[in-house]
C-alpha positions as CSV (number, residue, x, y, z in Angstrom):
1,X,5.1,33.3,-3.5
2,X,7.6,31.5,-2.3
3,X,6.6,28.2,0.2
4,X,10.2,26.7,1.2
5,X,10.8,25.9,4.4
6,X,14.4,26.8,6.5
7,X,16.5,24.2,7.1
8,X,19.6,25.8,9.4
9,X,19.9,29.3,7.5
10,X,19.5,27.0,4.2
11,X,16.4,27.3,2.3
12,X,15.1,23.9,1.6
13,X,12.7,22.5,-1.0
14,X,14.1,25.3,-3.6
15,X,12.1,25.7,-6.5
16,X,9.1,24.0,-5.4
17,X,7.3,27.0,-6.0
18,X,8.0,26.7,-9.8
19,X,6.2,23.8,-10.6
20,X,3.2,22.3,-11.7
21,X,1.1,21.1,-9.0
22,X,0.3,18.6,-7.3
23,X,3.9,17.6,-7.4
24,X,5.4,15.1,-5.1
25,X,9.2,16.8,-4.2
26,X,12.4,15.6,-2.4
27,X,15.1,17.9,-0.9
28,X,18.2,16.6,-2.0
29,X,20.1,17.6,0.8
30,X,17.8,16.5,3.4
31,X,17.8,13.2,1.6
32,X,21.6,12.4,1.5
33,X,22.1,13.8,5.2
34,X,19.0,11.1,6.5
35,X,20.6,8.1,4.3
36,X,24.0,9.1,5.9
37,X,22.7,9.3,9.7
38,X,21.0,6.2,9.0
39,X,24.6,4.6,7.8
40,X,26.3,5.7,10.7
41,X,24.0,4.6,13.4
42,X,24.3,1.2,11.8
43,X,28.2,1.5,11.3
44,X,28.9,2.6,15.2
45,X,26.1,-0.3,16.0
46,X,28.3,-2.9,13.9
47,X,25.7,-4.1,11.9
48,X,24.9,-4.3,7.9
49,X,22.1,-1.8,6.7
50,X,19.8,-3.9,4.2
51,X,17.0,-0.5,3.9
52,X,13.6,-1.6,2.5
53,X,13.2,0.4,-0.5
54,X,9.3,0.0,-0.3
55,X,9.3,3.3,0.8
56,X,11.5,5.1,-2.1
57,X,10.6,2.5,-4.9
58,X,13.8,4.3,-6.8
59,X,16.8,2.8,-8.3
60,X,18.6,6.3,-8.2
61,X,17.9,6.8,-4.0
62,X,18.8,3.0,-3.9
63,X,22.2,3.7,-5.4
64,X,22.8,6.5,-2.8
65,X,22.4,4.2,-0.3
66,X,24.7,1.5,-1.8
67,X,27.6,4.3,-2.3
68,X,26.6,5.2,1.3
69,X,27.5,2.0,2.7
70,X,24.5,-0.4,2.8
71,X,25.0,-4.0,2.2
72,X,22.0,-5.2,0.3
73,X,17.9,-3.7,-0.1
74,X,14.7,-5.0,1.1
75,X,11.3,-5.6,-0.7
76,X,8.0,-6.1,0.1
77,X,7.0,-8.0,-2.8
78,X,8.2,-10.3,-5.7
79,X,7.8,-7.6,-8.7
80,X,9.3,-5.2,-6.8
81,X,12.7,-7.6,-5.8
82,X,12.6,-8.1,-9.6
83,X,13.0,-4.1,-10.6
84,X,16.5,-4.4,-7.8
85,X,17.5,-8.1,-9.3
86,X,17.8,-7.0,-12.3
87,X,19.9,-3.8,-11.5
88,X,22.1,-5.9,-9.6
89,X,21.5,-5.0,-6.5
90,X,22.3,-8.1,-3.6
91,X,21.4,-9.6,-1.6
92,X,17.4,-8.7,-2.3
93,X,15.5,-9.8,0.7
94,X,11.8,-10.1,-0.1
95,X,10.6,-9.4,3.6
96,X,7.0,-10.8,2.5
97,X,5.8,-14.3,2.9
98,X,5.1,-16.2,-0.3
99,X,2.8,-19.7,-0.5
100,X,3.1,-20.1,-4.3
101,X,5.9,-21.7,-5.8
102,X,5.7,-19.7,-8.7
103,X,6.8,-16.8,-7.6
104,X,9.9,-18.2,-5.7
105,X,11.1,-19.8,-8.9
106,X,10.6,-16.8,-10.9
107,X,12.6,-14.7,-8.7
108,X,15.7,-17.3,-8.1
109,X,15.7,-17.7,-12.1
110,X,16.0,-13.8,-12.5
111,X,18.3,-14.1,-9.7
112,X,20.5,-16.5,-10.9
113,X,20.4,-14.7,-13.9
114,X,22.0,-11.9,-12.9
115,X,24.1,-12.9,-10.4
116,X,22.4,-11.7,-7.5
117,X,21.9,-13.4,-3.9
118,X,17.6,-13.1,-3.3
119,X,17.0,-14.0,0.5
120,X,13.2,-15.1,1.4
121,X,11.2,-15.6,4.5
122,X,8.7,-18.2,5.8
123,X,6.5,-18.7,9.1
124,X,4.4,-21.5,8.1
125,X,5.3,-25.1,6.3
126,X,3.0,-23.8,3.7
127,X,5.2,-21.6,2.9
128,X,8.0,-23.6,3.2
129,X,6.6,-26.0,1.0
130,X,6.1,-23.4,-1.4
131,X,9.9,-22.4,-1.6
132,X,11.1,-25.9,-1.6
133,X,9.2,-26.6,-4.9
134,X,10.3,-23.3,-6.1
135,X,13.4,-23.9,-5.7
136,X,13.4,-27.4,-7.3
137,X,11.8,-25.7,-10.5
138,X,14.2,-23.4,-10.9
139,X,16.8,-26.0,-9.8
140,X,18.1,-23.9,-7.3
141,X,18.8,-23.6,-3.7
142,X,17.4,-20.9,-1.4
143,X,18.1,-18.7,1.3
144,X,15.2,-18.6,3.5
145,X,14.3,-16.7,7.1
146,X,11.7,-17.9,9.4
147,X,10.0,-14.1,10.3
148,X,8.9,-13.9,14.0
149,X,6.3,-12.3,15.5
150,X,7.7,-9.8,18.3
151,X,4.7,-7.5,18.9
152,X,2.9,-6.2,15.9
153,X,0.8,-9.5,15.9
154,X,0.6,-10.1,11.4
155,X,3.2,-12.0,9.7
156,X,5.7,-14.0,11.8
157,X,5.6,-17.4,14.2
158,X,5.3,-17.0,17.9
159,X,8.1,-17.2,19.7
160,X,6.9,-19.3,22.4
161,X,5.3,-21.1,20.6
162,X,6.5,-25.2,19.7
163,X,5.5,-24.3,15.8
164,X,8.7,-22.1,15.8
165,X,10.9,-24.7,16.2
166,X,9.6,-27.2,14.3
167,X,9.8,-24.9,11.6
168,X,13.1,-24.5,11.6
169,X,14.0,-28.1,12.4
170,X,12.3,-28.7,8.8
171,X,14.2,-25.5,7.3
172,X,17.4,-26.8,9.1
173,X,16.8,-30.5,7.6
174,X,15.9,-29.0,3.7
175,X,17.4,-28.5,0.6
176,X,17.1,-25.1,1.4
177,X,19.8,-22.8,3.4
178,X,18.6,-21.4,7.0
179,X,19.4,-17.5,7.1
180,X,18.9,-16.8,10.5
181,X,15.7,-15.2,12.1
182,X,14.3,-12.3,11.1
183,X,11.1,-9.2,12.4
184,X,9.5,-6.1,11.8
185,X,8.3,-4.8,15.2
186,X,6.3,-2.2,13.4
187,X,4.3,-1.5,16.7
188,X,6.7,1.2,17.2
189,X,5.2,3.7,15.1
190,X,2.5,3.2,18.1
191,X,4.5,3.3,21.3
192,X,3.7,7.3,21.3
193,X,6.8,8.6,22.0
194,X,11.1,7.8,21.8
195,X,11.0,6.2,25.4
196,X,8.3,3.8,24.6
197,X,9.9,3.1,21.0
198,X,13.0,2.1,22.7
199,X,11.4,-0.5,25.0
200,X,9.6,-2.1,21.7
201,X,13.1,-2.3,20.4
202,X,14.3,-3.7,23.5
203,X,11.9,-6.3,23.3
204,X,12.1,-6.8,20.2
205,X,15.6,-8.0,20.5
206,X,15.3,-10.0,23.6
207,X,12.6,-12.3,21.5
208,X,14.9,-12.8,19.0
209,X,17.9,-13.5,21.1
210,X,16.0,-16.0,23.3
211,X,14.8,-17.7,20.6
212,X,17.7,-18.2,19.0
213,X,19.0,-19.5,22.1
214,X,16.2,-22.2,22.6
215,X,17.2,-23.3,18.8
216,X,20.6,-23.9,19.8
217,X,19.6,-26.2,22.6
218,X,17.8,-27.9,20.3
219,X,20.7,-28.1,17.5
220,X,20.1,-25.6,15.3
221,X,22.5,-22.5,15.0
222,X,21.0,-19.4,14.0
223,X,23.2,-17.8,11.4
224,X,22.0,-14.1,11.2
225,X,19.2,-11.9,13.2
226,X,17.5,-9.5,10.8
227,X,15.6,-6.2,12.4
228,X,13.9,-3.5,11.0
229,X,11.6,-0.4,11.7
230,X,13.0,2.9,11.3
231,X,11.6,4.4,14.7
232,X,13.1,1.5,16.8
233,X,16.7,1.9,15.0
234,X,16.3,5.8,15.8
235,X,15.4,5.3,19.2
236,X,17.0,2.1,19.4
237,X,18.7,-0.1,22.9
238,X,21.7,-1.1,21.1
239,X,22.6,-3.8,18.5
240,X,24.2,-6.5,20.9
241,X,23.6,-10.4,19.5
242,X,21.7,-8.0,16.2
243,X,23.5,-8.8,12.4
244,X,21.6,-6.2,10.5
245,X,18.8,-3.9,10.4
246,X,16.3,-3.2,7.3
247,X,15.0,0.3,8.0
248,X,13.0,1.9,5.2
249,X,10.8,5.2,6.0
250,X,14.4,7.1,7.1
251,X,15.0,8.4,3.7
252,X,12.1,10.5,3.7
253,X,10.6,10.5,7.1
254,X,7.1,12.5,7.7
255,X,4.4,13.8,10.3
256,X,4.5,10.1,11.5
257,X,8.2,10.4,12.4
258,X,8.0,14.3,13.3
259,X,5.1,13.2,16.1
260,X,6.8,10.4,17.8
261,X,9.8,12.6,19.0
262,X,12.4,10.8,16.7
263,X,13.2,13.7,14.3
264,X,12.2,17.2,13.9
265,X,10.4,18.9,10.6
266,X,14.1,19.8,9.3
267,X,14.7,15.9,8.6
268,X,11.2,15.6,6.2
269,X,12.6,15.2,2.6
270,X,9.6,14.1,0.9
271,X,6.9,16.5,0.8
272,X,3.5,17.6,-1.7
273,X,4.1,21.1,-3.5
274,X,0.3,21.9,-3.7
275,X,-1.7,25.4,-4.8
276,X,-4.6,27.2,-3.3
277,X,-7.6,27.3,-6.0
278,X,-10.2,28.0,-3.8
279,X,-11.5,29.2,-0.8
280,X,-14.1,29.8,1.6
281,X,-14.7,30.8,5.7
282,X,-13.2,27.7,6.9
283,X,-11.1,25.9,4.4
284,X,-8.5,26.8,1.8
285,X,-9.0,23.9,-1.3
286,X,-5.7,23.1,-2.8
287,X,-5.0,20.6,-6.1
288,X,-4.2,17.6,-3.7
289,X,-6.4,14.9,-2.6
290,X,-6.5,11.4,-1.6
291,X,-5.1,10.4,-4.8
292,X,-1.8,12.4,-3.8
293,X,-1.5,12.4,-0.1
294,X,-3.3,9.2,0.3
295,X,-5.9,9.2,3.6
296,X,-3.4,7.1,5.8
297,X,-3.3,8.9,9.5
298,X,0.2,6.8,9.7
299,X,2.1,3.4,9.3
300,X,0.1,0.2,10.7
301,X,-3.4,2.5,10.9
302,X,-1.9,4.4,14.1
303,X,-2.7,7.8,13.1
304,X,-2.9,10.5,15.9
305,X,-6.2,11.4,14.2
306,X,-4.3,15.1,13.5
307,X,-5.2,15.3,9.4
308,X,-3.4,14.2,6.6
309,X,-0.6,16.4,6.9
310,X,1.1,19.4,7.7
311,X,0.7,22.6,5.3
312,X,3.1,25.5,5.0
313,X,3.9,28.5,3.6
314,X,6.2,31.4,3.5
315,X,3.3,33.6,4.8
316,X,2.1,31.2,7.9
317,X,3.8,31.6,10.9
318,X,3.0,27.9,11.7
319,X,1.2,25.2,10.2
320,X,-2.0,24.7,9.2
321,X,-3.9,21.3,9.1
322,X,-4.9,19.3,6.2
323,X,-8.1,18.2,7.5
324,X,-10.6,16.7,4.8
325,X,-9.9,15.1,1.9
326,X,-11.5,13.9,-1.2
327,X,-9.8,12.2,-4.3
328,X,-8.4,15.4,-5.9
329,X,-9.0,18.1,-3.9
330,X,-7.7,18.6,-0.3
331,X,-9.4,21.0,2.4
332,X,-6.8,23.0,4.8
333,X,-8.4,24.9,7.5
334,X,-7.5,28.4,7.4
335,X,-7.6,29.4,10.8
336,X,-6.9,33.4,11.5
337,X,-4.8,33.2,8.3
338,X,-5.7,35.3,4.8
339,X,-3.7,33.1,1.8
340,X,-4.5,34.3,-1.8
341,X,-6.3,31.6,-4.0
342,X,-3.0,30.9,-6.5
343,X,-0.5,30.7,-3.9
344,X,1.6,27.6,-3.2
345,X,1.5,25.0,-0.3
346,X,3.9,22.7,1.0
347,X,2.4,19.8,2.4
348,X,4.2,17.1,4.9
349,X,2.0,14.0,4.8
350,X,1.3,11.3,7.6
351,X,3.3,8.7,5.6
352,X,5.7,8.5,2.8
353,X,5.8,5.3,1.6
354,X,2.1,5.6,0.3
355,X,2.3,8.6,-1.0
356,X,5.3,7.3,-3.5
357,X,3.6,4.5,-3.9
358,X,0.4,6.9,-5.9
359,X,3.2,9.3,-7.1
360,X,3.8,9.4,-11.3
361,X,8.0,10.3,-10.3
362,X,9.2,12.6,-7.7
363,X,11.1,15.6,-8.3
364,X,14.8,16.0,-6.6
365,X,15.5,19.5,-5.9
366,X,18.8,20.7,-5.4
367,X,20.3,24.2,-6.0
368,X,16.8,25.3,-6.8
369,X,16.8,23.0,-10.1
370,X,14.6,20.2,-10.2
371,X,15.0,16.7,-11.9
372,X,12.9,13.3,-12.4
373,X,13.3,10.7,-10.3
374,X,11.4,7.3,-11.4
375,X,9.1,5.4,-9.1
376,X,11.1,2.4,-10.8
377,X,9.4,-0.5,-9.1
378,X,5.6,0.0,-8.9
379,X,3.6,-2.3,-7.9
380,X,2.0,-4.1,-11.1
381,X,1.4,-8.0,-12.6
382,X,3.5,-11.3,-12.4
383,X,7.4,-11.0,-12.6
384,X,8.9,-11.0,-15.7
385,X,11.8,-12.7,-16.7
């Protein structure tokens, strides 16, 4: 039975239904059409798209980004800036504090290795410190943003704060080179809906433009502002004083992006081909649990508290809800429907980026044929040189 979904007269996830299950599945053509609105909004913004491949993890959907038009990735942590190093991808911007030196020399060896520009942040002097001596070990300079806390209240110095600025008046008087400031205000995926996401953004750049003005009065020039979130980009207040942006989740999107108003169900690319193989009163049990959809209600815990995703099928009229979870088996409540234990599910889930993050590969569809795509840069041990 087939369980593809419609996508403007164009069936989309083709072939789904012919695989094993639990398989994690991407519509091609969903995928290229998000990485080229993405592009575009940055393009008629005037500012360079760096995406955060944390969501993706692939070289292959990396590369259709580059040939798209973006100027560099994002990564969210050292092994995973080595996988993109190596493939000479640059700049790599490891968007992820380090307080090891260690890890910084590892990463501006491989770098320098390859010939590839690797961009880090700080926001304390630990882990300035750290960089400095990582950069003397690997007798190398580096490129280094403080990250600034506009909203979301985890990584990033306060911008009102008197620590800012002496941070970068040591950055400024280093070995190392200043990049410019740099934030995630991830408490969009909270603001409930596209008004309240564009105030965040609008926020969000009026921190970082008055802060870069109080640096200047104190004789520092700020080279390069560095945003990213994908709702706030989406819904965004313009790009004045903004360099570039560092989106990730647009690729896929998910129930997330669906219930905040910033893209409708016909924009999901990533979803969970599932199958029925039981069933009782309330619940139909398919082959996907927790180890497949993961149980994140959404990005920075601020799930709506709806299920862990969306299930459909040729035979539903609308959606139904997956509501429980345990690690391999899923529970979808049945409601007034009548599915046949066998038949297939398509699942959107809350979030995408875990869900990759658990998945073996993902499988592009495209012209009902289906083909691997690697999960290239899993997170795993030390980097490797």
């Amino acid at each position: 039975m087939s369980i593809t979904a419609e996508t403007a007269g164009r069936p989309a996830f083709s072939g789904a239904d012919r695989l094993e299950t639990p398989s994690v599945v991407v519509d091609a053509t969903r995928l290229k059409a998000n990485i080229a609105r993405m592009q575009a909004i940055a393009a008629d913004g005037g500012v360079a798209l760096h995406p955060h491949i944390k969501t993706h993890k692939s070289l292959a959907i990396a590369g259709l980004q580059r040939d798209a038009g973006a100027s560099g990735v994002t990564a969210s942590h050292p092994g995973e800036a080595a996988v993109f190093i190596r493939a000479g991808f640059s700049p790599v911007t490891l968007a992820y504090p380090l307080v090891r030196p260690e890890p910084a020399a590892r990463l501006l060896t491989l770098a320098g290795a390859h010939g590839v520009q690797v961009r880090f942040i700080a926001d304390s002097m630990t882990g300035l410190e750290a960089l400095e001596a990582g950069a003397a070990k690997a007798g190398q300079t580096a490129d280094v943003f403080i990250k600034v806390d506009v909203g979301l209240h985890r990584c990033g110095v306060d911008p009102l704060a008197e620590t800012g600025i002496a941070l970068a008046q040591r950055l400024d008087a280093s070995r190392l080179a200043f990049c410019g400031l740099l934030s995630h205000a991830g408490q969009a995926y909270g603001a409930g809906d596209v008004d309240g996401i564009r105030t965040v953004a609008a926020t969000e750049r009026r921190i970082l433009l008055d802060l870069k003005e109080r640096l200047r009065r104190h004789g520092i020039e700020v080279p390069l502002i560095s945003v990213g979130s994908t709702p706030s980009l989406i819904a965004n207040d313009g790009f004045d004083g903004i360099d570039e942006v560092r989106p990730g989740n647009y690729v896929f999107y998910d129930m997330t992006a669906v219930r905040l108003g910033i893209v409708g169900r016909d924009s999901l690319s990533l979803a969970v081909s599932a199958t029925i193989i039981s069933k009782n009163r309330d619940y139909y049990i398919i082959d996907a649990g927790s180890k497949t959809l993961s149980s994140d209600l959404g990005a920075h815990s601020t799930g709506s508290g709806t299920g862990f995703g969306e299930a459909w099928s040729a035979d539903l009229d609308r959606p139904l809800s997956v509501e429980k979870l345990s690690e391999e088996h899923g529970m979808v409540a049945r409601k007034s429907s009548d599915l046949e234990i066998g038949q297939r599910l398509l699942i959107y889930p809350n979030h995408a980026c875990v869900v990759i993050n658990l998945a073996p590969c993902m499988l592009l569809l495209e012209g009902g044929a289906a083909s691997p795509l690697a999960v290239d840069a899993r997170r795993g041990p030390a980097i490797a040189s």
